[in-house]
C-alpha positions as CSV (number, residue, x, y, z in Angstrom):
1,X,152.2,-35.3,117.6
2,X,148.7,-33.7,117.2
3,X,145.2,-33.6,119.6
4,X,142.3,-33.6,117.7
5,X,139.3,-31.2,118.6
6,X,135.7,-33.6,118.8
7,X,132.5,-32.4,118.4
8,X,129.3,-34.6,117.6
9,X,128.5,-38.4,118.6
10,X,129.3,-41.6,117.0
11,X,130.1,-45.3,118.0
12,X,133.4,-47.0,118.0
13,X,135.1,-49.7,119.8
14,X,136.3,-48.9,122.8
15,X,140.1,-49.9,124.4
16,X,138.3,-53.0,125.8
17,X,136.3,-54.3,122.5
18,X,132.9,-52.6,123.7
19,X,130.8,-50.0,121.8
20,X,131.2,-46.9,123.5
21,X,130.1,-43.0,122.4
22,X,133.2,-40.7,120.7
23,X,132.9,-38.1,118.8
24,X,133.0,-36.8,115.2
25,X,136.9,-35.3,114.5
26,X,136.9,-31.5,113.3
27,X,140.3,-30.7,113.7
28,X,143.8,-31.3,115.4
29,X,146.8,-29.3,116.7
30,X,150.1,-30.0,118.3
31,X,150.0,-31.1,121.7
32,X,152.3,-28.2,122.9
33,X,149.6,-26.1,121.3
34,X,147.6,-27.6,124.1
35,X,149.1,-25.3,127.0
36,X,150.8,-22.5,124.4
37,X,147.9,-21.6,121.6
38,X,144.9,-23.6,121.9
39,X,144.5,-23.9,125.5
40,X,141.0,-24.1,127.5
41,X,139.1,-21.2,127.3
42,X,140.8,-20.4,123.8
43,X,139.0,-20.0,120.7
44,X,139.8,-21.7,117.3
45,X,138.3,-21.3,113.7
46,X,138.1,-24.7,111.6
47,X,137.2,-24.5,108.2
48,X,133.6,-22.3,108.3
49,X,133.1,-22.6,111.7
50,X,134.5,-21.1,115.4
51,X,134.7,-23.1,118.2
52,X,135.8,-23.0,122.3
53,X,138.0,-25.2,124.1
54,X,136.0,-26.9,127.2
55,X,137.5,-27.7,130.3
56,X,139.4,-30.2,131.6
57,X,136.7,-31.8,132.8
58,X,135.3,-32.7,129.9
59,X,138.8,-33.8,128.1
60,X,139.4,-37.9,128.1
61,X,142.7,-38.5,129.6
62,X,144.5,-41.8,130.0
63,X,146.9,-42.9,132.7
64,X,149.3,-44.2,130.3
65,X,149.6,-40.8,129.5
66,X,150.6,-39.3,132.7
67,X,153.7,-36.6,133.2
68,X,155.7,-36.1,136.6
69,X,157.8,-33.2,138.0
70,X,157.5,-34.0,141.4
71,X,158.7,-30.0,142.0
72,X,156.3,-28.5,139.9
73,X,153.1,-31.2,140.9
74,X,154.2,-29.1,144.7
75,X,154.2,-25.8,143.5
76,X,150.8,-25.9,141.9
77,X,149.1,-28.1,143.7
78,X,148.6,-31.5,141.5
79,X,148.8,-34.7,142.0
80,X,150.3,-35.0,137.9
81,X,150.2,-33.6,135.0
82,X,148.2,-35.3,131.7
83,X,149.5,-35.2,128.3
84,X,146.8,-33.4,125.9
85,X,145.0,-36.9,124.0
86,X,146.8,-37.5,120.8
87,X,144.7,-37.8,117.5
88,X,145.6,-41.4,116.8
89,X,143.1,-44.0,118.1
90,X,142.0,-44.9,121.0
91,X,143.4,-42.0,122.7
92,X,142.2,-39.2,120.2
93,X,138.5,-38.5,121.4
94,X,139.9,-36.2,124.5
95,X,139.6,-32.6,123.3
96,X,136.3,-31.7,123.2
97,X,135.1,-28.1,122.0
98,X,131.7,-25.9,121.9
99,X,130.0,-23.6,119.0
100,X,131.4,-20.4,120.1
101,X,130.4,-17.3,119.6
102,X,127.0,-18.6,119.2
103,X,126.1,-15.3,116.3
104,X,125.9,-15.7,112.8
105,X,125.2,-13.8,110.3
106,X,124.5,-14.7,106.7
107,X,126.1,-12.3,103.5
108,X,123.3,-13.5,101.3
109,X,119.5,-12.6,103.5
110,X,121.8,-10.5,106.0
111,X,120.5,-12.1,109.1
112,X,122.3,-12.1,112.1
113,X,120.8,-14.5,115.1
114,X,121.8,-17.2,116.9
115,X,123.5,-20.4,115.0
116,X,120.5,-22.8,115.7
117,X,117.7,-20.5,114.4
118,X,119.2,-20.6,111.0
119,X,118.6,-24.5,110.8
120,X,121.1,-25.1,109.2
121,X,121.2,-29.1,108.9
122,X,124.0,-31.1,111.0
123,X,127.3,-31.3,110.1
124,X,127.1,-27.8,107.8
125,X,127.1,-24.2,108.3
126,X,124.9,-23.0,106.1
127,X,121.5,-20.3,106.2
128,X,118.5,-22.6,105.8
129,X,116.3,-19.9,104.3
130,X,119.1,-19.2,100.8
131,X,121.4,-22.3,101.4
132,X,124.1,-20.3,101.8
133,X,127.5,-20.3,104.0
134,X,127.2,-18.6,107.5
135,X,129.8,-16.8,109.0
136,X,130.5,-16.7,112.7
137,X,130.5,-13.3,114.2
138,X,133.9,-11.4,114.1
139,X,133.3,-9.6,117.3
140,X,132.9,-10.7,121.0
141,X,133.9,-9.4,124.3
142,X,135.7,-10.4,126.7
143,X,137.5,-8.8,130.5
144,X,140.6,-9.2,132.1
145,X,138.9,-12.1,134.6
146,X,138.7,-14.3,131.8
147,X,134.8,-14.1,131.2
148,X,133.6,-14.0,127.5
149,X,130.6,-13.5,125.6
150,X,129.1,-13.0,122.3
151,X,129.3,-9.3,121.1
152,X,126.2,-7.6,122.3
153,X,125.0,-6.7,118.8
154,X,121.1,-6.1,120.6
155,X,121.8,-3.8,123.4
156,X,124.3,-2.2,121.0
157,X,121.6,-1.0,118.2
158,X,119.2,-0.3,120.6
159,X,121.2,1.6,123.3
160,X,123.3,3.2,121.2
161,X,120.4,4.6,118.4
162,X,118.2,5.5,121.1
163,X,119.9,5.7,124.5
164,X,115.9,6.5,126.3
165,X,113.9,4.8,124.5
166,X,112.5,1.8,126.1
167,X,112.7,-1.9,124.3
168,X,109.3,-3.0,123.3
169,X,109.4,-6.8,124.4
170,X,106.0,-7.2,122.6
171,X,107.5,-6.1,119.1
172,X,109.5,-8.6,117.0
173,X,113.3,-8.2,116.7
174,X,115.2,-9.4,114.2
175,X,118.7,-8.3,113.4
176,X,120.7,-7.6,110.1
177,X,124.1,-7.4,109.4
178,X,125.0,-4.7,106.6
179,X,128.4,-3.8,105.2
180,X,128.9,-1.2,102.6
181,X,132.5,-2.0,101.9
182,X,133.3,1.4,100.8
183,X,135.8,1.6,103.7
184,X,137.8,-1.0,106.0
185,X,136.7,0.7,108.8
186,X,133.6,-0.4,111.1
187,X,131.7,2.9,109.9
188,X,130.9,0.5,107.8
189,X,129.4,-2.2,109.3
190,X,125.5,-1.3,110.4
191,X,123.5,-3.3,112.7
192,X,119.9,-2.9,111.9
193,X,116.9,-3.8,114.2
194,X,113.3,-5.3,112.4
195,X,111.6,-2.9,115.2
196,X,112.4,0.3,113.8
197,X,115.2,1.7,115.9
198,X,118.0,3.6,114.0
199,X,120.6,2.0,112.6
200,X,124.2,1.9,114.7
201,X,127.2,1.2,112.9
202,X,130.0,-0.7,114.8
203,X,132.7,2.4,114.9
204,X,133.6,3.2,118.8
205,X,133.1,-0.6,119.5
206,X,136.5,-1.5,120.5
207,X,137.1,2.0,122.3
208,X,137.8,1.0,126.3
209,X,134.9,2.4,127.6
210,X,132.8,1.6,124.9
211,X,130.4,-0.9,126.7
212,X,130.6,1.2,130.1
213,X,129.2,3.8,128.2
214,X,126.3,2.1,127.5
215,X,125.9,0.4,130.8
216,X,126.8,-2.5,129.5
217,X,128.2,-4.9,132.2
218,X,130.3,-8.1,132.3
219,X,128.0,-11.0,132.5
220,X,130.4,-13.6,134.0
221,X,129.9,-15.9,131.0
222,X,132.9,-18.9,131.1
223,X,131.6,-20.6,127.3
224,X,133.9,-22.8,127.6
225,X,132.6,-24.3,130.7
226,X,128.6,-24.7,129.2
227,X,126.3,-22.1,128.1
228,X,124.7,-21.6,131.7
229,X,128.4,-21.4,133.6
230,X,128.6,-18.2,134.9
231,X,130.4,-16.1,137.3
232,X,127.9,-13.4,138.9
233,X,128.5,-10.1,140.1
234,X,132.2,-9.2,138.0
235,X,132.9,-5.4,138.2
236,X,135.8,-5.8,135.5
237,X,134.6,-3.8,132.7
238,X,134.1,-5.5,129.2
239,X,136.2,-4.8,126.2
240,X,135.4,-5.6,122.2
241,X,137.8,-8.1,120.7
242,X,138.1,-9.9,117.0
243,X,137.5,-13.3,117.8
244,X,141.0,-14.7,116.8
245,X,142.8,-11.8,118.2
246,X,145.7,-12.6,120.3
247,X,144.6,-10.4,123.5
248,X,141.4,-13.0,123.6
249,X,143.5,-15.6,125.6
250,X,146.6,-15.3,127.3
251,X,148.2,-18.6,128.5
252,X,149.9,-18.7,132.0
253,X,152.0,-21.9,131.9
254,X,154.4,-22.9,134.3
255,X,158.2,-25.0,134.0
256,X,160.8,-26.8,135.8
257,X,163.8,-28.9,135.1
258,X,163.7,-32.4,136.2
259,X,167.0,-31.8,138.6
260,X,168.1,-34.2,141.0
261,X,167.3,-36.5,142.9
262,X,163.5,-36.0,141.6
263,X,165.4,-36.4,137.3
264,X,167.6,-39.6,139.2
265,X,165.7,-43.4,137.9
266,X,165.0,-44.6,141.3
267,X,162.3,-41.4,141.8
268,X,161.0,-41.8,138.1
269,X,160.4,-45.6,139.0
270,X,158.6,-44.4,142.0
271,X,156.1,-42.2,140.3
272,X,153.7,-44.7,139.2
273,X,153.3,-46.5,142.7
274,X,154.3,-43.4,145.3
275,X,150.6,-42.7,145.9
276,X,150.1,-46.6,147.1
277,X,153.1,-46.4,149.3
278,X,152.6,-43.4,150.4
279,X,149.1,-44.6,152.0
280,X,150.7,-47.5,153.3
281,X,152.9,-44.9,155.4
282,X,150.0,-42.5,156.6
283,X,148.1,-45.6,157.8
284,X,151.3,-46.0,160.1
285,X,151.9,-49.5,159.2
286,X,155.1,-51.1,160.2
287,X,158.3,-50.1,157.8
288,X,158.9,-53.6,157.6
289,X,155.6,-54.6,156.1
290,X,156.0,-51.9,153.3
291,X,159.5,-53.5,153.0
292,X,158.2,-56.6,152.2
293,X,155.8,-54.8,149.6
294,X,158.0,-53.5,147.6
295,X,159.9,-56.7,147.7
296,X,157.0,-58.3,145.6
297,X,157.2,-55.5,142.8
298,X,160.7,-56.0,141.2
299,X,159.7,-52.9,138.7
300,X,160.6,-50.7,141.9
301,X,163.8,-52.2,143.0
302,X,164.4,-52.3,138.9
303,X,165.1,-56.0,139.3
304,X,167.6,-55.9,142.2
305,X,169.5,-52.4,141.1
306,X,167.9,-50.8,144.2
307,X,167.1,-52.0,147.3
308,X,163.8,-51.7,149.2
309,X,165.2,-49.4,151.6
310,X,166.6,-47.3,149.0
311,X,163.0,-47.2,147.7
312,X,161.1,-46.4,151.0
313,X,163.7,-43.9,151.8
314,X,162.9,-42.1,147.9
315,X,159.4,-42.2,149.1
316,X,160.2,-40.4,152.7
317,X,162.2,-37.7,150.6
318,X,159.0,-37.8,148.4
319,X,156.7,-36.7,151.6
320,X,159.2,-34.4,153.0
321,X,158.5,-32.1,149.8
322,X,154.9,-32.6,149.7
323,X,155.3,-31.3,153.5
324,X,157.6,-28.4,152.7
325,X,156.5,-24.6,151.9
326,X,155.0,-24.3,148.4
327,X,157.2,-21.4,146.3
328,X,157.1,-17.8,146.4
329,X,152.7,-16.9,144.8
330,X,152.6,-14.1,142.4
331,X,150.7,-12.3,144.7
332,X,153.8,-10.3,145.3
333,X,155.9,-9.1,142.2
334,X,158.5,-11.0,141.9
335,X,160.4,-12.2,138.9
336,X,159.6,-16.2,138.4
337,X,163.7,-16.2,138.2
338,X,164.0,-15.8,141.9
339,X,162.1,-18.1,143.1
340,X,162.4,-21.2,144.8
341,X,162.1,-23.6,142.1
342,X,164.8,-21.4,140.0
343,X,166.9,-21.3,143.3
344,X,167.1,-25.1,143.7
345,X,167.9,-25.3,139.9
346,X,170.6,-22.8,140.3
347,X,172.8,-24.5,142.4
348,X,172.2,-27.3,140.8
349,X,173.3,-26.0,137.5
350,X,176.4,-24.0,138.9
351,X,177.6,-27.4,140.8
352,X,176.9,-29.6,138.1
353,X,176.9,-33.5,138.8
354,X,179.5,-36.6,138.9
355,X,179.0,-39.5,136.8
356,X,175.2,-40.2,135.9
357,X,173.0,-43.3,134.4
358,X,172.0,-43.3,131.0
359,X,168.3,-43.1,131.6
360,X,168.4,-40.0,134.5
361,X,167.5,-36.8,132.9
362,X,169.7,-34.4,134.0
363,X,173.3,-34.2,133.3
364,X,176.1,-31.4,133.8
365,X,179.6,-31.0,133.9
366,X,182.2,-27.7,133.9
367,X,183.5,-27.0,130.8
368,X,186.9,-28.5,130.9
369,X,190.1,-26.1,131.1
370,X,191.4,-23.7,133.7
371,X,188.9,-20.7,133.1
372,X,191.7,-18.6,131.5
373,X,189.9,-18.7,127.9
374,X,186.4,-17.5,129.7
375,X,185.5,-14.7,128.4
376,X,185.7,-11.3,130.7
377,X,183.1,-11.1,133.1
378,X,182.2,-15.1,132.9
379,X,182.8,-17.0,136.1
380,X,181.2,-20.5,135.2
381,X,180.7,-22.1,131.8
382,X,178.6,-25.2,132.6
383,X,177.5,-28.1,129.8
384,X,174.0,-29.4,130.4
385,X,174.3,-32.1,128.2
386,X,170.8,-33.5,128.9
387,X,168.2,-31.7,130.6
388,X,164.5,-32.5,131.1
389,X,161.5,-29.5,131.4
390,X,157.9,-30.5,132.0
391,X,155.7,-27.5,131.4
392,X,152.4,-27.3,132.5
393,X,149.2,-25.3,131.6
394,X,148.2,-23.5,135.0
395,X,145.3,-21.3,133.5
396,X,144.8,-18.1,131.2
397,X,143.6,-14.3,131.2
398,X,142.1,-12.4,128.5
399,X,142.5,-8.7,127.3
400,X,145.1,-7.8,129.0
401,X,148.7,-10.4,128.9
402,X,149.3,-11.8,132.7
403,X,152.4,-9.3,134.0
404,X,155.7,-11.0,133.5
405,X,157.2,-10.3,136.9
406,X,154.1,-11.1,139.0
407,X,151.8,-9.2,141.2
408,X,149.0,-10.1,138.9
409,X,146.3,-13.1,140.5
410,X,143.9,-13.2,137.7
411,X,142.9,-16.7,137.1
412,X,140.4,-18.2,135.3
413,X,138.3,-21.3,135.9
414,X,139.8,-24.7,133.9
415,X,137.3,-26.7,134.2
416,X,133.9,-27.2,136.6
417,X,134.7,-28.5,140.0
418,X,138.7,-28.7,141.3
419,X,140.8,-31.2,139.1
420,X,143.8,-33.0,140.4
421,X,145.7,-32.7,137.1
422,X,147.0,-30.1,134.5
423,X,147.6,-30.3,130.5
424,X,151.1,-30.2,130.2
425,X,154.2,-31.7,127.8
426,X,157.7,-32.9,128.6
427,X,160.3,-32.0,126.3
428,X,164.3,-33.0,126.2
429,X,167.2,-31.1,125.1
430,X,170.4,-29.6,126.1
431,X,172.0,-26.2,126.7
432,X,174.6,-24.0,128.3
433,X,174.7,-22.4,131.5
434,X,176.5,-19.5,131.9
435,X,177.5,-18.1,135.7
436,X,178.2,-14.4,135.9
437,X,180.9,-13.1,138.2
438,X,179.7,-11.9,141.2
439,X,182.5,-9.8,142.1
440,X,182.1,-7.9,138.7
441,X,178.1,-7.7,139.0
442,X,178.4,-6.2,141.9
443,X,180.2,-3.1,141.5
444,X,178.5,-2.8,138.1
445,X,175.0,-2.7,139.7
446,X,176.6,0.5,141.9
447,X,177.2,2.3,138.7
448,X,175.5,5.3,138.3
449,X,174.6,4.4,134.3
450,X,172.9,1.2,134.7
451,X,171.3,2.7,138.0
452,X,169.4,5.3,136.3
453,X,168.5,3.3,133.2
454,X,167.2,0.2,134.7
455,X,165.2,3.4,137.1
456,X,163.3,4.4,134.0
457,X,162.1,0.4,133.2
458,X,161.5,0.5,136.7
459,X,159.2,3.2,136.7
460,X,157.5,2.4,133.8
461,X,156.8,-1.0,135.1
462,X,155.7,0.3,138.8
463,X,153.1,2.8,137.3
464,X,151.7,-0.7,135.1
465,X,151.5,-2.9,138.3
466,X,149.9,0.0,140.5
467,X,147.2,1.0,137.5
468,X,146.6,-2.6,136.7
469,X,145.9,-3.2,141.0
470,X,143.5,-0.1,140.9
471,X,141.5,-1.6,138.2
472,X,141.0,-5.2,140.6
473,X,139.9,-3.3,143.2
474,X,143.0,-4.6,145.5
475,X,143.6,-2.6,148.9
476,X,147.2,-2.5,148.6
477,X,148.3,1.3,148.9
478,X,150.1,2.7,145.8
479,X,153.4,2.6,147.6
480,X,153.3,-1.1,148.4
481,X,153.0,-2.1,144.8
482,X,156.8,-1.9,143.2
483,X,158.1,-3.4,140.3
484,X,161.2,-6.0,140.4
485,X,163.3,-4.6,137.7
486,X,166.7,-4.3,138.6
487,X,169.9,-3.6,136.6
488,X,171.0,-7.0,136.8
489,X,167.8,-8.5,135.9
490,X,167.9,-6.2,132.3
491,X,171.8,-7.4,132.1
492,X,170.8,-11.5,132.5
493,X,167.8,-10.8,130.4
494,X,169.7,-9.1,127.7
495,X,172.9,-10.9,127.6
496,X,170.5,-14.2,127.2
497,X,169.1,-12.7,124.2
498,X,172.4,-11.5,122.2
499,X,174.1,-15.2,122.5
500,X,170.9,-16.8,121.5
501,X,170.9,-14.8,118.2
502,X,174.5,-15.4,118.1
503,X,174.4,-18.9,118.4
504,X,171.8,-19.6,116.2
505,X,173.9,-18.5,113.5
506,X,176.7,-20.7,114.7
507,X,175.0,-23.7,115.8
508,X,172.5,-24.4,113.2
509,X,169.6,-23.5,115.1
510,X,166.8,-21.4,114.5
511,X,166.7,-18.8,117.2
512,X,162.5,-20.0,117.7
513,X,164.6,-23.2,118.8
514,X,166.6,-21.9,121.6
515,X,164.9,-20.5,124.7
516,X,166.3,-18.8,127.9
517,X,165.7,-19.3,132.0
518,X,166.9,-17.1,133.6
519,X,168.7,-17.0,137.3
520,X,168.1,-13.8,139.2
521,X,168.6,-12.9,142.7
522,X,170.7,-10.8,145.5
523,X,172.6,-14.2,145.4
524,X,172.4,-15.5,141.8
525,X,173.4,-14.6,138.2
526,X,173.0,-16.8,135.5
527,X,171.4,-17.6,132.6
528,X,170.6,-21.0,130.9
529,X,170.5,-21.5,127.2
530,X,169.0,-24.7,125.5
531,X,167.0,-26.5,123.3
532,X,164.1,-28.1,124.8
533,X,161.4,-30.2,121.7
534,X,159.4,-32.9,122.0
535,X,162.0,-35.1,120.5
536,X,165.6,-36.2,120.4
537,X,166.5,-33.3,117.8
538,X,167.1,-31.0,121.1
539,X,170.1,-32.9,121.8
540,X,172.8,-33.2,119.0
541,X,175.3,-31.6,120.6
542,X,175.5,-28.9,118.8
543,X,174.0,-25.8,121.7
544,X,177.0,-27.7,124.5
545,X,179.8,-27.3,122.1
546,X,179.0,-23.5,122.2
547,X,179.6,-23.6,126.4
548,X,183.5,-24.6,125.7
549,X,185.4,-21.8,127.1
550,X,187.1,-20.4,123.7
551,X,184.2,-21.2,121.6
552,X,182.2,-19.1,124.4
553,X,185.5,-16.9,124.0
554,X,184.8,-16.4,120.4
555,X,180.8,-15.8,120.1
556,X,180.3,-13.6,123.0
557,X,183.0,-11.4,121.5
558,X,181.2,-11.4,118.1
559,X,177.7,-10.9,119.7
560,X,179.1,-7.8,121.5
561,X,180.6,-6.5,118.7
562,X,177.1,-6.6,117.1
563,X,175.3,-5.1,119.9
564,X,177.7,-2.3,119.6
565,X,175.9,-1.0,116.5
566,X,171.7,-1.7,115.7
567,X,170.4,-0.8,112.0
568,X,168.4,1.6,114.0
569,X,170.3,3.3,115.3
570,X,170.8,6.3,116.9
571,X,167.0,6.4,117.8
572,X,167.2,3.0,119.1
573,X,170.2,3.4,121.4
574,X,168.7,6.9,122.0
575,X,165.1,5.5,123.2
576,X,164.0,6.3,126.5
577,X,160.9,4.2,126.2
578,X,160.6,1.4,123.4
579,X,158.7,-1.8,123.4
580,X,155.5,-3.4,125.5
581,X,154.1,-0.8,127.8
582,X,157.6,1.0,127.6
583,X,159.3,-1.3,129.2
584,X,162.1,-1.4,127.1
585,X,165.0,0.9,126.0
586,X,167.6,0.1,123.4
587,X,166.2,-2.9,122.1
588,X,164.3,-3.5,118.9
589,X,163.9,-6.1,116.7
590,X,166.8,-5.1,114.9
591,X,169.1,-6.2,117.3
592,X,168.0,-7.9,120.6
593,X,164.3,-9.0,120.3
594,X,163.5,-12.8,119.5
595,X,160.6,-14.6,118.9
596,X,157.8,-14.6,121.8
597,X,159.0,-18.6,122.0
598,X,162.2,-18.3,123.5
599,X,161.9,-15.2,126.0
600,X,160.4,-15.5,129.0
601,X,159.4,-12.2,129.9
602,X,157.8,-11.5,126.1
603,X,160.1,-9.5,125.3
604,X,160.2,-6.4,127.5
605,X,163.0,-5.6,130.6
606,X,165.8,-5.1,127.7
607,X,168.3,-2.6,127.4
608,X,171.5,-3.7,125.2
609,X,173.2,-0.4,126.5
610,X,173.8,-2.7,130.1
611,X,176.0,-5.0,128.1
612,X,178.1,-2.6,125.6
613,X,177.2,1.1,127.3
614,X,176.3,4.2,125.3
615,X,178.5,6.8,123.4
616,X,178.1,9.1,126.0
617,X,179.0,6.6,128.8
618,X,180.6,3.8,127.8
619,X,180.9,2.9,131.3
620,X,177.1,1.9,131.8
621,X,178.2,-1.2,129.6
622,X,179.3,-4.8,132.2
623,X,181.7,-5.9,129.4
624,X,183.5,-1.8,129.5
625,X,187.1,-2.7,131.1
626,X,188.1,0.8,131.2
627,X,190.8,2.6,129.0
């Protein structure tokens, strides 16, 4: 289902039969796009124009469309989560969006100014001098607090022409945009002032310290909040961007698995009237007064099924979580793997459950037989045959992609004011979960070959966090600041990857379809592959049937076999440094990569050698048994 993206005022009826004020469509995406592409803060070209996506404050919710994961609602600190409005009517005047960047610049008369001074008359996009189409600037600017601005094409001509020679405030300037075309590179495009200054091309623009060099500073400008929302006095120096260019908005989204009891139907009856009971509780009246409450609303006790001191006592287990110490922050660096929320999944995934009802949301049993067809190094092959992840949009970043394994606080502002709620979606599917052997893991991780290759990641990675925390101005000391990485976080990681292109040539789907979530501690090793859409298509049985132990038997002994070998090879196995930031080793996308949607780390802490060793030591592989 799609959001559409308003802009403009007109009149329709409203949900009760009144006139009220919506606005004119311009677009629509997916709702997943919602918290994955087009987020707040993100920027979005429809047809001849560019556009911003506002805040949450400014998006028109409905309760019917409310999402809960009483786990998650915890961790971030939300009383729900909102499903981004759909385009179909009533619900599909929710998404609003701003003229952004506000520069335009016409081919025909060259003028480059402001959107509104061309006059171009509503609804178009066109110069109101020659009648022809405008086109939004290609540059802006943006740093890694989230702030964003319209490239500084003024300051640029001016400063960079003639660095000492003051702006006459008095004189008229007017800007023109020039492009030879001789060459593809911005030598090519000159920005000319009407005043007389020299004219600057654009090359050096998108060099680091191209603005610094020119003293010019971050402005705190949040677009997508108003034009006047600012953020004074940022010290993060501003970088030159292409205004669809991936690095202009990062998402940080968030996800948990509905797992008992919070995925059982007594706590998803509850969610609609735990706030009310709740009260009725911190008011300290009498439990048998809210007894008698919930007596009189048979949609709790689901028409007898439970009774009201079942309910009251989901409603106590309710409170005790609110009461309970939120998850680990990403203050520290820590993979999101070992947190609490993952923890709490874990053993819920390695224990599986008994017998459930047909409407809970999470069911898992042991693959039946005696674990004799497991493959070597498995200890646990679990069937999630239905499974239920809510994934929320916490916030975003720019420039620079938020650090997979933590340590990294940028946020930026969703909306004006706090909000109780988050954009999020709820999708359904089912998967495998796979339990490593602990016993094997163990002595593996001792291993002198996975010790000093998972050492080089680590390094790599350490230098990142400890660069990245100099640039924020933290006061951590160097030595503090250490990356996560371990050798069997790069084994998890990597084995995930191998069975999910494995199995999506076995199971008939795409790998973009599969995704991995991954269980990582001193105490845990597993991984979870599944499906997770929007619809019933996640669950058709065909991603369990790849958990039964000789079917498990069969693919992880063909994905091995082609990890052994990679079309790139020997460079690739060779690589000491391969990937994002170097965070990589012997993986390319050749052999282990997959696409952005189904890893959770994008792509980097890799190293197929931990699974199948290197010719030189075969040992460094898990899955080596020795001659």
């Amino acid at each position: 289902m799609s959001m559409a993206l308003r802009s403009g005022r007109t009149r329709q009826a409203g949900r009760n039969g009144e006139a009220e004020v919506t606005r004119k469509p311009l677009g629509a995406v997916r709702r997943a796009q919602a918290i994955t592409t087009y987020g707040v803060g993100s920027v979005i070209a429809i047809e001849d124009q560019s556009y911003i996506v506002s805040g949450l404050d400014s998006w028109r919710v409905w309760p019917s469309d409310k999402v809960y994961e009483p786990r998650l609602q915890h961790w971030l600190q939300v009383a729900n989560f909102q499903l981004p409005p759909a385009d179909e009517p009533p619900s599909g005047d929710g998404i609003r969006v701003r003229l952004f960047p506000e520069m335009y610049s016409c081919g025909t008369c060259k003028k480059l100014q402001e959107f509104k001074r061309f006059g171009s008359l509503a609804g178009r996009s066109v110069c109101g001098a020659c009648d022809k189409p405008l086109t939004p600037s290609r540059f802006v600017i943006a740093c890694e607090n989230g702030h964003l601005d319209d490239f500084p094409y003024f300051e640029w001509v001016h400063k960079k022409s003639a660095p000492t020679r003051e702006v006459d405030q008095q004189t008229k300037h007017e800007l023109t945009l020039e492009s030879s075309g001789q060459t593809a590179s911005l030598r090519s495009v000159v920005i000319k002032c009407s005043c007389g200054v020299p004219p600057a091309s654009l090359e050096g623009a998108f060099g680091g310290g191209a603005m610094s060099a020119l003293g010019i500073k971050c402005k705190g400008r949040r677009p997508w909040l108003g034009r006047d929302a600012k953020e004074p006095q940022c010290i993060a120096i501003p970088r030159t961007l292409q205004r669809g260019a991936s690095a202009a908005w990062f998402s940080i989204t968030r996800s948990a698995l509905s797992i008992p009891p919070w995925s059982q139907t007594l706590q998803q009856r509850l969610n609609e009237h735990y706030n009310w009971l709740a009260k009725k509780l911190e008011r300290g009246l009498p439990e048998s007064e809210i007894l008698e409450d919930i007596k009189e609303h048979p949609h709790l006790t689901d028409d007898g099924r439970f009774t009201p001191e079942a309910v009251l006592a989901a409603v106590h287990r309710r409170r005790e979580l609110e009461a309970s110490a939120l998850p680990d922050s990403d203050e520290a660096a820590m993979f999101e793997s070992a947190n609490k929320l993952r923890q709490e999944e874990y053993n819920h995934l390695y224990d599986g459950t008994g017998s459930v009802a047909r409407d809970e949301n999470f069911e898992c049993i042991q693959a039946p037989g005696d674990g004799s067809a497991l493959p070597y190094g498995i200890n646990r092959s679990m069937l999630v045959k239905r499974l239920r992840e809510v994934r929320a949009l916490e916030s975003f970043t720019r420039v620079t992609m938020p650090d997979p394994a933590g340590g990294d606080t940028r946020r930026a502002a969703m909306a004006n004011g706090t909000m109780d709620w988050l954009p999020a979606i709820e999708v359904s599917g089912e998967g495998v979960f796979l339990a490593i052997d602990e016993h094997l893991v163990r002595a593996w991780e001792q291993r002198p070959g996975p010790v000093r290759r998972a050492q080089q990641i680590w390094l790599n990675h350490t230098a990142i966090l400890r660069e990245r925390a100099e640039r924020a101005g933290s006061t951590k000391l160097p030595g503090d600041i250490k990356s996560p990485v371990t050798p069997r976080y790069v084994l998890l990681h990597t084995l995930a990857h191998v069975l999910i292109n494995e199995w999506s040539l076995d199971c008939g789907y795409p790998a973009a379809a599969l995704r991995e979530r991954l269980y990582v501690d001193q105490d845990m090793a597993g991984v979870l592959i599944y499906t997770a859409t929007s619809d019933s298509a996640g669950s058709l049985g065909g991603v369990v049937a790849q958990g039964e132990h000789r079917k498990l038997y069969e693919t992880l002994e063909s994905a091995l076999t082609r990890t052994e070998w990679c079309s790139q090879d020997p460079p690739c196995m060779e690589s000491e440094a391969s990937g994002i930031d170097s965070l990589n080793l012997a993986a390319c996308y050749a052999c282990v990569l997959l696409p952005e949607t189904s890893c959770e780390t994008n792509n980097v802490f890799l190293d197929r050698a931990m699974l199948v060793g290197t010719p030189d030591d075969p040992a460094t592989g898990f899955f080596y048994k020795g001659d």
